[in-house]
C-alpha positions as CSV (number, residue, x, y, z in Angstrom):
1,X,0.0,0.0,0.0
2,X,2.8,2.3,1.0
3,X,4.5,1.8,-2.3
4,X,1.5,2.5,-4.4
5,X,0.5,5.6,-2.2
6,X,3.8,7.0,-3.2
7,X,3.4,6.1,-6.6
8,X,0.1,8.0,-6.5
9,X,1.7,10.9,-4.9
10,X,4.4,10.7,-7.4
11,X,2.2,10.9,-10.5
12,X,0.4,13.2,-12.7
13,X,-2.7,10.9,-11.3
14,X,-5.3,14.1,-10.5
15,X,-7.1,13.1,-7.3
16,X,-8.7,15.2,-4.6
17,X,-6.6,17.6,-2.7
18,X,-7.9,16.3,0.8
19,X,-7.4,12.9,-0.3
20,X,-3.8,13.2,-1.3
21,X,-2.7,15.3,2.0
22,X,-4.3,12.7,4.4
23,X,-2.2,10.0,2.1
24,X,1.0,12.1,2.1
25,X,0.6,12.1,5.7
26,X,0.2,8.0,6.4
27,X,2.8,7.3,4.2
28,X,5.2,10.0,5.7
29,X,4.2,9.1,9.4
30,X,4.4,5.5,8.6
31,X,0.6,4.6,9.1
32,X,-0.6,3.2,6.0
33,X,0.5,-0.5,7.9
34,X,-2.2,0.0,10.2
35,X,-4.9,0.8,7.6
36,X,-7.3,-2.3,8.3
37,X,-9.6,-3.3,5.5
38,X,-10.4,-7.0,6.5
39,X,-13.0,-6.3,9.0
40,X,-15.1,-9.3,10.1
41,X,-18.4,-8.3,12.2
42,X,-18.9,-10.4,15.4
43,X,-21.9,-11.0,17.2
44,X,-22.0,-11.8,21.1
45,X,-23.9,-11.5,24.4
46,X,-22.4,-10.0,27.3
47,X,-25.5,-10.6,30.4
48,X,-28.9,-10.2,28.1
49,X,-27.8,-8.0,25.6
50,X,-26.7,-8.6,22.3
51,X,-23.5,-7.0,20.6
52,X,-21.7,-7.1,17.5
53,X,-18.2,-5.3,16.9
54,X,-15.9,-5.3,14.0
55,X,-12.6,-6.8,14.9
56,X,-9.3,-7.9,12.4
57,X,-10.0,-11.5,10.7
58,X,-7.0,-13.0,12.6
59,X,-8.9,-12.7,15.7
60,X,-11.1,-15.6,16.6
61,X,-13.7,-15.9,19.3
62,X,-12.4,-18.3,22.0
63,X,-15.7,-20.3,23.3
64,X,-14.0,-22.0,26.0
65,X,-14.2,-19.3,28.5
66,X,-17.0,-18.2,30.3
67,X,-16.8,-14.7,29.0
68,X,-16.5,-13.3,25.5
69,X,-13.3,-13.2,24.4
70,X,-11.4,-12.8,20.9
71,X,-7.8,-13.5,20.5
72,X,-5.4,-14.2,18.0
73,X,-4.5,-18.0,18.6
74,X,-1.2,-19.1,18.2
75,X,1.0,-15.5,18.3
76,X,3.7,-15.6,19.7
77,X,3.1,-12.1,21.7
78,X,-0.7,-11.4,23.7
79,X,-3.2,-9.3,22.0
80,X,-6.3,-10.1,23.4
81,X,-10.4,-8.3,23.8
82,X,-12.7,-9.6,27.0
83,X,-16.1,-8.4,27.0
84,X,-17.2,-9.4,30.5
85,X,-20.9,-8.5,32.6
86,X,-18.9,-7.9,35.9
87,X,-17.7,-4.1,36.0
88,X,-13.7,-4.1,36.6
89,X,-13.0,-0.8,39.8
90,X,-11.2,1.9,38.2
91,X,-9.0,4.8,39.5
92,X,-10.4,8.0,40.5
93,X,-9.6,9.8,37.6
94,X,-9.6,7.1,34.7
95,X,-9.1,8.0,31.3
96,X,-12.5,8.5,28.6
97,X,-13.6,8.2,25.5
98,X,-16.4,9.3,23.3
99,X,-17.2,5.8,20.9
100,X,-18.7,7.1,17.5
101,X,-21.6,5.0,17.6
102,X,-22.6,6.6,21.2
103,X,-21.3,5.2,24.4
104,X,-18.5,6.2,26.8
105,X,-15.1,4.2,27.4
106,X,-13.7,4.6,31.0
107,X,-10.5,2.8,31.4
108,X,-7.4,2.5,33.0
109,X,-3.9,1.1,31.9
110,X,-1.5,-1.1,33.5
111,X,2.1,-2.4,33.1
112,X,3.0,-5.9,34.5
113,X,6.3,-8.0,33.7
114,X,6.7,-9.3,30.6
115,X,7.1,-13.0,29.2
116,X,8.9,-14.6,26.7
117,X,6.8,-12.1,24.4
118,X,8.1,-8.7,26.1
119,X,6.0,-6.4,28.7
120,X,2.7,-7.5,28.8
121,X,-0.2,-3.7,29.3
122,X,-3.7,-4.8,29.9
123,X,-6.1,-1.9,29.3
124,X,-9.2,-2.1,32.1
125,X,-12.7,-0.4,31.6
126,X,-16.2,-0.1,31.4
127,X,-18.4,0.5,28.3
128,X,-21.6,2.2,28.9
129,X,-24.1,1.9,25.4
130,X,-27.6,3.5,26.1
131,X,-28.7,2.1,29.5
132,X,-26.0,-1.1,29.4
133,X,-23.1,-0.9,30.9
134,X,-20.3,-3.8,30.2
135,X,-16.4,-4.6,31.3
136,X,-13.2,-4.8,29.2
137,X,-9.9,-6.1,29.2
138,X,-7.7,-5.6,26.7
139,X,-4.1,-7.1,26.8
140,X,-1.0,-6.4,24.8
141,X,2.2,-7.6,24.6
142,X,5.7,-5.9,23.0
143,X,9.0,-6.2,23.2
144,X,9.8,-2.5,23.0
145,X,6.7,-1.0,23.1
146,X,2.8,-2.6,23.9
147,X,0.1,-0.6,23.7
148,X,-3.4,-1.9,25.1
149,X,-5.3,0.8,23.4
150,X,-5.0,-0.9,20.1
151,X,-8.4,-1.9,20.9
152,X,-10.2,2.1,20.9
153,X,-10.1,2.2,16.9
154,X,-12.2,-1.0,16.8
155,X,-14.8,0.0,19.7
156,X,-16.2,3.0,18.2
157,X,-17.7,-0.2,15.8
158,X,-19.5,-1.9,19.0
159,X,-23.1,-1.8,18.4
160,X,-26.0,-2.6,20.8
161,X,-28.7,-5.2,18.7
């Protein structure tokens, strides 16, 4: 993608002006490898209510828990997304945010020591959607650098049904 964005930018190819900045911009900043296109729409209950979200194909549900869970099975590092009923405690002052398709994320972020993977950050929160309110944990693991809230982009898709 990189490689044809530059070819684009490169060319006498007339596209919008908007559409070439924002392009100039991933490519220079490196963040055309994070563009995801292969979106697969999940459906699950957390309590009574029903939920679908939008997640990377590589992650799979994993049905042998008693909570919902989806995970990529068999990476070498943890990246993982727990949708629970039970609401996790959270800091005084815990960090928000405003999810596109209306709800609130409250969360906190923690460090613990790493495995054979690198340092292992689990991201801790609540999701409140209309009058439901659910729990979240979100792991990640790095050898240089995790970062839990890989998940954020792919909430704003979490839908009540």
């Amino acid at each position: 993608m990189v490689e044809v964005a530059k070819k684009v930018m490169a060319s006498n190819i007339v596209a919008p002006a908007p559409y070439i900045s924002i392009l100039a911009i991933l490519v220079t900043s490196g963040c055309t490898r994070d563009i995801r296109t292969d979106l697969v729409h999940h459906q699950f209950e957390v309590g009574n209510q029903a939920f679908t979200i939008a997640l990377p194909s590589e992650f799979q549900r994993d049905t042998s828990e008693s909570f919902v869970q989806f995970l990529i099975p068999e990476y070498r590092t943890s990246r993982s997304l727990r949708f629970t009923a039970s609401l996790p405690p959270l800091d005084d002052s815990p960090r928000q945010t405003s999810l596109r398709h209306g709800g609130e994320l409250r969360y906190d972020i923690a460090t613990h020591s790493g495995g054979s993977g690198g340092i292992e950050t689990e991201l801790v929160g609540q999701i409140a959607i209309a009058e439901t309110t659910i729990g979240i944990t979100v792991t990640d693991q790095d050898e240089f650098s995790p970062n839990p809230d890989w998940c954020i982009e792919f909430l704003h898709t979490l839908r009540i049904e």
